[in-house]
TORTORFI-963661 format. One record per residue (C-alpha): residue number from 1; x, y, z. Coordinates in steps of 0.1 Angstrom, whole numbers. Example, Ala and Ser with C-alpha at 12.3 -4.5 7.8 and 13.67 -1.06 7.14 Angstrom:
2
<r seq="1" east="123" north="-45" up="78"/>
<r seq="2" east="137" north="-11" up="71"/>
***
This chain:
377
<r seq="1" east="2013" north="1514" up="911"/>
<r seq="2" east="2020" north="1511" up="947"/>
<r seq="3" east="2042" north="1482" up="965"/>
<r seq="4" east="2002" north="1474" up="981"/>
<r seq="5" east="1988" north="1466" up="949"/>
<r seq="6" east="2016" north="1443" up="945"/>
<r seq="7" east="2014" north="1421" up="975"/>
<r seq="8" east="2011" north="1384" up="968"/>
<r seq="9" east="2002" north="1360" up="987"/>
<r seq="10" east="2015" north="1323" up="980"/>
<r seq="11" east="2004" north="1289" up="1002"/>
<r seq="12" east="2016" north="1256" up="996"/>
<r seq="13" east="1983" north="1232" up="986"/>
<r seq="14" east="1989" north="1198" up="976"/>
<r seq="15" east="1952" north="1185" up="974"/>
<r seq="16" east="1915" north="1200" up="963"/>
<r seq="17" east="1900" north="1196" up="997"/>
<r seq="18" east="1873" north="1222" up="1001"/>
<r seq="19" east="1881" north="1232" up="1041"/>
<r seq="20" east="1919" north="1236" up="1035"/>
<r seq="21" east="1917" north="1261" up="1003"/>
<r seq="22" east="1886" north="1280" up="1024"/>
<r seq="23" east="1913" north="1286" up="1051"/>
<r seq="24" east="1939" north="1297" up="1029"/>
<r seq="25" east="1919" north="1321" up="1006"/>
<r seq="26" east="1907" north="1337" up="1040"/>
<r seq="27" east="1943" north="1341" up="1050"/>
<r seq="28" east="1947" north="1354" up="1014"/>
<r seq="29" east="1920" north="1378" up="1017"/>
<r seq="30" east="1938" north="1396" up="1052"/>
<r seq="31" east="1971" north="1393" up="1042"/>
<r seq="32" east="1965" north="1414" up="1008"/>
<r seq="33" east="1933" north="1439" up="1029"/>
<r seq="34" east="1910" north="1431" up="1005"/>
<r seq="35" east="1873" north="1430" up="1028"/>
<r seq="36" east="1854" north="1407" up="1013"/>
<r seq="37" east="1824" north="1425" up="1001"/>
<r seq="38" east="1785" north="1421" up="1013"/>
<r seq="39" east="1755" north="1423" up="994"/>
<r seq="40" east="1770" north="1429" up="961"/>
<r seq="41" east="1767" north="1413" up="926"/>
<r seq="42" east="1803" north="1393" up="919"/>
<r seq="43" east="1813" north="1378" up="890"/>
<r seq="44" east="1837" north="1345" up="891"/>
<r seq="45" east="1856" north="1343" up="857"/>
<r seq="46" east="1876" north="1305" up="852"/>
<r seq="47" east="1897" north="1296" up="832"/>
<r seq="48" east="1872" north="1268" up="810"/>
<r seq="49" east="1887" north="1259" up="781"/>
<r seq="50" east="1871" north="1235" up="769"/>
<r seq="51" east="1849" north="1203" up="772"/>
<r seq="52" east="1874" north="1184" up="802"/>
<r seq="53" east="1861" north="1168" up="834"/>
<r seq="54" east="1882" north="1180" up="870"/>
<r seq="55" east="1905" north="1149" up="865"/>
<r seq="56" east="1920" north="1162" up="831"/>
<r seq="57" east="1932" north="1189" up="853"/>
<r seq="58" east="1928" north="1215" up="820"/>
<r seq="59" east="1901" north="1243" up="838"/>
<r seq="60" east="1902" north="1257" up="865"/>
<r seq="61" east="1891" north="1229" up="895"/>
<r seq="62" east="1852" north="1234" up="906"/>
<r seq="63" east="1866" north="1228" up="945"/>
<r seq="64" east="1889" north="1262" up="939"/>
<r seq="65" east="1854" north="1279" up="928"/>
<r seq="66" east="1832" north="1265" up="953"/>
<r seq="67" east="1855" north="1278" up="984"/>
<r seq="68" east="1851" north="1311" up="967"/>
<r seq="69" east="1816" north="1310" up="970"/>
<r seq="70" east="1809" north="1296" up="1003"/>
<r seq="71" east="1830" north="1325" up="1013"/>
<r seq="72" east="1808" north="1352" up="989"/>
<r seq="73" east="1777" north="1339" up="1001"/>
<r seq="74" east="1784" north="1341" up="1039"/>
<r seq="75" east="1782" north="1379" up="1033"/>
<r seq="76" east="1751" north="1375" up="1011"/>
<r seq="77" east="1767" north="1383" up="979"/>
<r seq="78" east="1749" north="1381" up="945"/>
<r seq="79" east="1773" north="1358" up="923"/>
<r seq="80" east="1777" north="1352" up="886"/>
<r seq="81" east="1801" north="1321" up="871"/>
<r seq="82" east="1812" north="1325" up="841"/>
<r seq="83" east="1834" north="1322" up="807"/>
<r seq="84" east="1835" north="1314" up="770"/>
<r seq="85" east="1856" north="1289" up="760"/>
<r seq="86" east="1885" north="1288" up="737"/>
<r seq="87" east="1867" north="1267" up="707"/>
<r seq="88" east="1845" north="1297" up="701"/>
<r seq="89" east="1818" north="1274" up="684"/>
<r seq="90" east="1781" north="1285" up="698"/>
<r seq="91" east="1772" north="1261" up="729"/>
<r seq="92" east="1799" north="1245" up="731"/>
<r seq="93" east="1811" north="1269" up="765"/>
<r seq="94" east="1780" north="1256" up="782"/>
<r seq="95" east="1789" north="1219" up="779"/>
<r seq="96" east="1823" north="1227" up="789"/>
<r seq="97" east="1811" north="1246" up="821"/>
<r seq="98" east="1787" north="1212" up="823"/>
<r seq="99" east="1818" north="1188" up="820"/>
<r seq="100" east="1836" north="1208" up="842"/>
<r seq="101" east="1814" north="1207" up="873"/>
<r seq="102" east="1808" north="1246" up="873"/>
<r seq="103" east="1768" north="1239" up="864"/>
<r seq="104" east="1767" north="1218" up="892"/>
<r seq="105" east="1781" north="1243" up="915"/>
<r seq="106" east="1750" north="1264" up="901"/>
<r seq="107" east="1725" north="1242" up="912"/>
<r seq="108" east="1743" north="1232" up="946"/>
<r seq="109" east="1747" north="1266" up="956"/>
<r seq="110" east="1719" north="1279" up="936"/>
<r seq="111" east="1739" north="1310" up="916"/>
<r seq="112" east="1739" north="1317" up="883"/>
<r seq="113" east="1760" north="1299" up="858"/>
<r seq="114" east="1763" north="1314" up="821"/>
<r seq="115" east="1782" north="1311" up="792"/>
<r seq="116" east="1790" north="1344" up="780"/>
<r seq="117" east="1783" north="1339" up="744"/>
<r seq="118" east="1748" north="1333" up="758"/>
<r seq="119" east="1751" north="1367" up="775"/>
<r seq="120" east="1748" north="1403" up="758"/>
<r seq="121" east="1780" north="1418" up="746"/>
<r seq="122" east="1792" north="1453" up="734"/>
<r seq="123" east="1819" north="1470" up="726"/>
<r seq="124" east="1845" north="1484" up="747"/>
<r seq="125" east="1871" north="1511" up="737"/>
<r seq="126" east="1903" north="1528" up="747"/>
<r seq="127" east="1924" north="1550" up="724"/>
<r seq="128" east="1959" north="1548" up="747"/>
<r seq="129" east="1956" north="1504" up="740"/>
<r seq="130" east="1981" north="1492" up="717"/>
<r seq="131" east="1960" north="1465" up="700"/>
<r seq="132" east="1925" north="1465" up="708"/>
<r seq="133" east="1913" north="1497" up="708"/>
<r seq="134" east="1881" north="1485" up="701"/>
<r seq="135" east="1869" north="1450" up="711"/>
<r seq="136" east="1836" north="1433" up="720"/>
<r seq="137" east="1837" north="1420" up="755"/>
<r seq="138" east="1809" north="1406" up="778"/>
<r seq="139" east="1782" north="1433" up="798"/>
<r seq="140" east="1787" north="1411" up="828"/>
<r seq="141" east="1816" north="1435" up="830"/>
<r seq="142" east="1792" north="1464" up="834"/>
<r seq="143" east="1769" north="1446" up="854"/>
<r seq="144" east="1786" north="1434" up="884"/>
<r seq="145" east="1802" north="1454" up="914"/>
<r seq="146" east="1834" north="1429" up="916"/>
<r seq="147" east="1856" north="1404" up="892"/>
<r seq="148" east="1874" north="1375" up="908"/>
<r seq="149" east="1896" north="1361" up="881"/>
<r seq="150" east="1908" north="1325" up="886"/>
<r seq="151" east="1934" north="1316" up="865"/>
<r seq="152" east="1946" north="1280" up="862"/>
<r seq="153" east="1985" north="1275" up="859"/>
<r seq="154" east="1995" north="1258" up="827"/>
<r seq="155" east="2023" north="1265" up="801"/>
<r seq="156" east="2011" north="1276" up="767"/>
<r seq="157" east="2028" north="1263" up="733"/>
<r seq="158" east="2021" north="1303" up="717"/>
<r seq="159" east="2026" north="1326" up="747"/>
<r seq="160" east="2048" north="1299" up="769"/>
<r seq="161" east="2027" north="1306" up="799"/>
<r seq="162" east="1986" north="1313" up="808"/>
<r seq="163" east="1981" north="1325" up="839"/>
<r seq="164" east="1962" north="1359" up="854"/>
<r seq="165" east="1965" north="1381" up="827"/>
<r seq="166" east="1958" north="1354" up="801"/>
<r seq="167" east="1924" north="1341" up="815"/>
<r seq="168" east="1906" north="1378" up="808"/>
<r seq="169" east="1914" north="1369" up="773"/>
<r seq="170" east="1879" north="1345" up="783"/>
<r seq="171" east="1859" north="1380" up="781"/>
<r seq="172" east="1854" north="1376" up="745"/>
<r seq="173" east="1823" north="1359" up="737"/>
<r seq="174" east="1821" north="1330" up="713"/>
<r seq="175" east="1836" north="1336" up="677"/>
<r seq="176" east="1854" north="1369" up="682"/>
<r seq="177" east="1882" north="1347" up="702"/>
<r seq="178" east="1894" north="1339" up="668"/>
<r seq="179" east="1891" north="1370" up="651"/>
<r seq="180" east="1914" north="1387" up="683"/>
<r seq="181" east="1941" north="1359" up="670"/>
<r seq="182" east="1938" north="1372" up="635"/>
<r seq="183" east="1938" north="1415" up="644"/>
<r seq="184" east="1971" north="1404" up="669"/>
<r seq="185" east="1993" north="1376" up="644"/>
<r seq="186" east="2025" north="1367" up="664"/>
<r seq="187" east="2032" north="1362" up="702"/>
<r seq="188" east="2041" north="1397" up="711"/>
<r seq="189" east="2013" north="1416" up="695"/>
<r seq="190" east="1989" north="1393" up="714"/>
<r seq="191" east="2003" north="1397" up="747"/>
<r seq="192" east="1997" north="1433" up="738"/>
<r seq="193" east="1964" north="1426" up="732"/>
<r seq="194" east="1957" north="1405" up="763"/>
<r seq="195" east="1973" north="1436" up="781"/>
<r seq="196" east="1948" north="1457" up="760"/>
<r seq="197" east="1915" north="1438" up="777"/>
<r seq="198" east="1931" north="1436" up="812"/>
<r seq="199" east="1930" north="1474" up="811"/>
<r seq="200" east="1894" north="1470" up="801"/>
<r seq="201" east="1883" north="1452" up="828"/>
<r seq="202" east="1912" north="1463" up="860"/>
<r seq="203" east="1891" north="1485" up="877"/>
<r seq="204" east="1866" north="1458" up="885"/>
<r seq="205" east="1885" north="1433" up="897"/>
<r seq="206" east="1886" north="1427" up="930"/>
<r seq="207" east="1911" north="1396" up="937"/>
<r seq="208" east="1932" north="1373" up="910"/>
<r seq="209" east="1934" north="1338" up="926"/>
<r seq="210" east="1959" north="1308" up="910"/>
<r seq="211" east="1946" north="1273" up="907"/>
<r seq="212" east="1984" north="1263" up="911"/>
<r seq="213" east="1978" north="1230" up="928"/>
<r seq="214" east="1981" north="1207" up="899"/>
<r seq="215" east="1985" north="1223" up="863"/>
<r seq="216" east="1994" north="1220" up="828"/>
<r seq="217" east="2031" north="1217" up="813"/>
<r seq="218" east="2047" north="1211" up="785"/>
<r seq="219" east="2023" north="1211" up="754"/>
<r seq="220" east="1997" north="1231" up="771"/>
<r seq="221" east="1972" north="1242" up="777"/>
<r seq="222" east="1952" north="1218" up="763"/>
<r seq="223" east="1947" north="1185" up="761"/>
<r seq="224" east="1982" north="1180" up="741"/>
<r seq="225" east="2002" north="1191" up="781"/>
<r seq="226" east="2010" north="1168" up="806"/>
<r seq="227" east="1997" north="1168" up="838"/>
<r seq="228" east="2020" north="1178" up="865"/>
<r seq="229" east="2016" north="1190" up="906"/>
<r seq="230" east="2027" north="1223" up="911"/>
<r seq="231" east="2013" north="1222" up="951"/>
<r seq="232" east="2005" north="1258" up="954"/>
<r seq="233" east="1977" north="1285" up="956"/>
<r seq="234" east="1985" north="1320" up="947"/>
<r seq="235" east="1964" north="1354" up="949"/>
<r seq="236" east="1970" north="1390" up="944"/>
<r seq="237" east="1949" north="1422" up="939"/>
<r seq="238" east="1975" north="1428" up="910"/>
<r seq="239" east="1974" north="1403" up="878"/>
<r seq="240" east="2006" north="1410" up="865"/>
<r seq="241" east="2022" north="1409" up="903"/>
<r seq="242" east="2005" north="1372" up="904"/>
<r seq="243" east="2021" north="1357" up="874"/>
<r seq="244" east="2052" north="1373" up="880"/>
<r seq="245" east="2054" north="1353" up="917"/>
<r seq="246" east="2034" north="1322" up="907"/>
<r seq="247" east="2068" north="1318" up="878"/>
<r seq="248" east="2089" north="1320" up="905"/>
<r seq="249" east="2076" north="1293" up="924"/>
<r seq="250" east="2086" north="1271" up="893"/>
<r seq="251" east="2122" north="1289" up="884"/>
<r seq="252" east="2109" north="1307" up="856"/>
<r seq="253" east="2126" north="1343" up="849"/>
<r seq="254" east="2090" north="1367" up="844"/>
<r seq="255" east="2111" north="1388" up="825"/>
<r seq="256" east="2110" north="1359" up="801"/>
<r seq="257" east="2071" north="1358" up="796"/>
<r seq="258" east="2057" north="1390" up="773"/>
<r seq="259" east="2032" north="1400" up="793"/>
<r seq="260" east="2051" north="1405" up="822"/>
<r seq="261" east="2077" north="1426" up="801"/>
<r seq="262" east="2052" north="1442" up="781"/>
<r seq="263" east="2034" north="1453" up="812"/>
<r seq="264" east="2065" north="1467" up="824"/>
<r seq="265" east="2076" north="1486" up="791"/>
<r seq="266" east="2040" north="1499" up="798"/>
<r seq="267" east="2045" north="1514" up="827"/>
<r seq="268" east="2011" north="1493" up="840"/>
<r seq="269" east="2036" north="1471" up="866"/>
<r seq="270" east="2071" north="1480" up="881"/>
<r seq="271" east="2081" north="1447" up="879"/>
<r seq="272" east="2084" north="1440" up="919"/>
<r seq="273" east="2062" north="1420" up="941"/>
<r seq="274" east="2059" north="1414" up="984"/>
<r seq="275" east="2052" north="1378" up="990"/>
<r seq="276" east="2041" north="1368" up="1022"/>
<r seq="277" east="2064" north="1336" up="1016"/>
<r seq="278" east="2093" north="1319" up="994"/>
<r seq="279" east="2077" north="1286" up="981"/>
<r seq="280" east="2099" north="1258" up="971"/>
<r seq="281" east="2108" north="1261" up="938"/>
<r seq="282" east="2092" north="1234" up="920"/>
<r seq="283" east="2104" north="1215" up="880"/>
<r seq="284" east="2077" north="1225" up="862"/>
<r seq="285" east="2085" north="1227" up="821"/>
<r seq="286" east="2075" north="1256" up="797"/>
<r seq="287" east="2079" north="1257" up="765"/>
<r seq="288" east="2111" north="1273" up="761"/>
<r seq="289" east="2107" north="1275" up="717"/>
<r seq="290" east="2080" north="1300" up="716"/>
<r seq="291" east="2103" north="1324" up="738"/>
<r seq="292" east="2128" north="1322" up="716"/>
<r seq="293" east="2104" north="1323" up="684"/>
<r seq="294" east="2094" north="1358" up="693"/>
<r seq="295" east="2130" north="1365" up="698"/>
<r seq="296" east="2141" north="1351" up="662"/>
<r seq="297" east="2104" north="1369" up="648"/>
<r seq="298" east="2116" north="1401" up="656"/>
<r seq="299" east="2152" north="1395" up="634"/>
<r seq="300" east="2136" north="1374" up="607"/>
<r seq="301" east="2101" north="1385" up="607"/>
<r seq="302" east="2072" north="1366" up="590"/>
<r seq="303" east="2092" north="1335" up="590"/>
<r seq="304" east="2071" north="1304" up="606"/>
<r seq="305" east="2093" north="1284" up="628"/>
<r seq="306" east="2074" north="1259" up="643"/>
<r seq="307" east="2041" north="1247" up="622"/>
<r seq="308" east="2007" north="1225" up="631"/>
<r seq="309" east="2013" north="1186" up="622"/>
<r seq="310" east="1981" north="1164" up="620"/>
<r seq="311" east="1986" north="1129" up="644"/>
<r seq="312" east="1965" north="1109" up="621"/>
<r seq="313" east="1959" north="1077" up="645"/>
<r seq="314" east="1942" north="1102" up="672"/>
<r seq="315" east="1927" north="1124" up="653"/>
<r seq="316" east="1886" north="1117" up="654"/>
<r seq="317" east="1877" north="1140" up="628"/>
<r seq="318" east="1855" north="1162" up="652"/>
<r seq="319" east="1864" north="1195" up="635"/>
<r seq="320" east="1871" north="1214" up="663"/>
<r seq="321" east="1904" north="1226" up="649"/>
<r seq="322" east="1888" north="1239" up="619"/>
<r seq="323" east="1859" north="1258" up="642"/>
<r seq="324" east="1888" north="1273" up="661"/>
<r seq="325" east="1908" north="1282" up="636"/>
<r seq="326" east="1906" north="1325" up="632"/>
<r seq="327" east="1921" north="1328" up="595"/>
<r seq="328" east="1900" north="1296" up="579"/>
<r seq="329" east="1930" north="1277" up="572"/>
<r seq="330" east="1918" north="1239" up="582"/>
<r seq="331" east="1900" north="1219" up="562"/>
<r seq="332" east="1884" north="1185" up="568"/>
<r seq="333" east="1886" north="1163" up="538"/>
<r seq="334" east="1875" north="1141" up="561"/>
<r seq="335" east="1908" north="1146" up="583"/>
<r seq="336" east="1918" north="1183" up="585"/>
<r seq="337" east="1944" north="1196" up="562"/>
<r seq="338" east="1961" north="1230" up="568"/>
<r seq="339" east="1965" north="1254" up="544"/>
<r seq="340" east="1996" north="1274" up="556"/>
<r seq="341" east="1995" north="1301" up="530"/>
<r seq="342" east="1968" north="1313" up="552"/>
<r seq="343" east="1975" north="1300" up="586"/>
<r seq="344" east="1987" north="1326" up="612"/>
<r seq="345" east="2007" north="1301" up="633"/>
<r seq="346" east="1988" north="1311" up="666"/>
<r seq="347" east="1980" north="1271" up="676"/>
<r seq="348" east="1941" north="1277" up="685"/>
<r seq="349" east="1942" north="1241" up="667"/>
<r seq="350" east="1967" north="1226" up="690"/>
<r seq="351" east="1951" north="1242" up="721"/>
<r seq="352" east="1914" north="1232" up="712"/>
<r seq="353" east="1924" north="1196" up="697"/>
<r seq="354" east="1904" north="1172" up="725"/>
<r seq="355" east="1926" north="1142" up="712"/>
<r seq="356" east="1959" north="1158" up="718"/>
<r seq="357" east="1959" north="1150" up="678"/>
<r seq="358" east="1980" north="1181" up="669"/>
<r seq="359" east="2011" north="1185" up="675"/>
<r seq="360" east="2040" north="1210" up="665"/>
<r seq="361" east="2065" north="1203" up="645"/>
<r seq="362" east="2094" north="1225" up="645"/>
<r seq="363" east="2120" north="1232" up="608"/>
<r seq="364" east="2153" north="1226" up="613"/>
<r seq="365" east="2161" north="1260" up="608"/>
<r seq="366" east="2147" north="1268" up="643"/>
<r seq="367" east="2163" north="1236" up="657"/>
<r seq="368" east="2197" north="1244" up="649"/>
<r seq="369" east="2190" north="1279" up="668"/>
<r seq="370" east="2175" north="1262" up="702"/>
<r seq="371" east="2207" north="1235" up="702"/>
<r seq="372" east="2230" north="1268" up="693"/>
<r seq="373" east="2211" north="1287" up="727"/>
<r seq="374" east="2213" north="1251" up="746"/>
<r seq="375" east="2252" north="1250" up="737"/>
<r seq="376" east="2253" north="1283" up="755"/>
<r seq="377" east="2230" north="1273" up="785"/>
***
């Protein structure tokens, strides 16, 4: 991969106003060479998670998406918006894209918005991927000339961070979301499956841009994070150059994330990136356990270090957990009850919970080891 495919550019933004992000996604757009095209058919992919208004902060912010399109359709571009979100339960991607403002967008702009469970799917396949070899994507892939993935910059409780190359893990329709959790069990098979469908859909994509104004930390990337201003916007032809530069802005090693090092080991990312700019660094927290679980996995494997623990007070008994969940270990009886014999510890409950009602709760095993690696820190 060349030093040009790595070029990133990064711009302080400390507010969603529409004319300001315009101007800096044009600057984006000549600093990386990327023409913006005319007359073609785009798709937009989110980050939609789940059923959250703007001000929760949790997808990717309808301003972000609607300065993309005023700047597709001033060449007359064709443009799709679209995504499937993480609680995998038919319809439930089209109210989130409702609650969102994304279906507004749609009518305001008049483009199509679609869910992609809604949407035809088939099956994608490559031999030389590690996890998914085989793996049912959307045929908006197919369909359209151009991807512009927009990531939104949150920590993540299972993977420690979700940022370009996470957000394509959105290409699988509906249920099979679940099902990828349970064919990749454990942190770093998964990043080698989000790796997997990145390669599946490179070729198309034509610009990454980061939502990196005001994200997710801590407990994200749901509803369980906290809401915190990161006061940047990020963009790159290259996913993996992207992430790598948008964890600098917040004094996070990449090396540390697994899809930046597994990218490496596979030879898909050298590891460098150009900036146009050093941002100031900003205090923005990850989860620094599930690095180290994937660490302590790979000694002691199979043993579950930090497990799902049921808030009862905030729980509403919406199932959502149990819809989410790929191995069919919740139960509600009315409240949900895990059965950890069969759970996978991948957190799709924790991430989908709307109530922030799961939380994780850590053995002490594991706690002696992060106070032995704070001792050393």
């Amino acid at each position: 991969m060349s030093m040009e495919n790595q070029k990133v550019y990064l711009e302080e933004c400390l507010t969603y106003d529409l004319d300001t992000i315009e101007k800096i996604l044009k600057e984006a757009f000549l600093y990386l060479g990327i023409n913006t095209p005319e007359s073609s058919k785009i798709l937009l992919k989110p980050n939609i998670l789940g059923i959250y208004p703007p001000e929760r902060y949790i997808n990717t912010h309808p301003v972000i998406i609607e300065a993309v399109i005023r700047l597709l359709l001033d060449k007359k571009n064709t443009i799709i918006l679209g995504d499937s979100s993480g609680n995998g339960q038919y319809g439930s991607t089209s109210r989130a894209l409702e609650k969102s403002g994304m279906t507004a967008l749609g009518q305001k702009y008049g483009i199509e918005v679609n869910a992609f469970d809604k949407h035809t799917n088939r099956v994608f396949i490559n031999d030389k991927n590690h996890i998914f070899k085989k793996i049912n994507l959307t045929t908006y892939i197919d369909e359209v000339d151009y991807i512009i993935n927009i990531p939104k910059f949150k920590a993540h409780t299972f993977v420690v961070y979700t940022g370009a190359i996470k957000n394509f893990y959105g290409c699988i329709p509906g249920a099979g979301k679940p099902f990828g959790h349970f064919r990749a069990p454990g942190a770093e098979k998964f990043s080698h499956g989000l790796i997997d469908i990145y390669n599946f859909i490179k070729s198309k994509i034509l610009i990454n841009i980061m939502d990196g104004i005001i994200g997710i930390e801590g407990a994200g990337p749901g509803a369980a994070g906290k809401i915190k201003k990161a006061g940047f916007i990020g963009a790159s032809s290259c996913a993996f150059s992207l992430d790598a530069a948008c964890l600098e802005v917040i004094k996070t090693n990449p090396r540390h994330i697994l899809t930046h090092r597994l990218g490496v080991e596979r030879k898909l990312f050298s590891g460098n990136v150009k900036k146009n700019k050093e941002l100031p660094q900003v205090s923005f927290q990850l989860p620094k356990g599930s690095a180290l679980e994937g660490i302590l996995n790979r000694i002691i494997p199979g043993l579950a270090f930090s497990k799902p623990f049921l808030n009862r007070a905030q729980c509403t008994r919406c199932g959502f957990c149990a819809k989410a969940c790929p191995a069919g270990a919740i139960t509600l009886k009315p409240y949900p009850v895990f059965d950890f014999k069969k759970c996978i510890y991948c957190f799709c409950c924790h991430e989908n919970c709307p109530e922030a009602a799961i939380s994780l709760k850590e053995n002490i095993l594991f706690k002696i080891f992060k106070a032995m690696g704070n001792e050393k820190s």
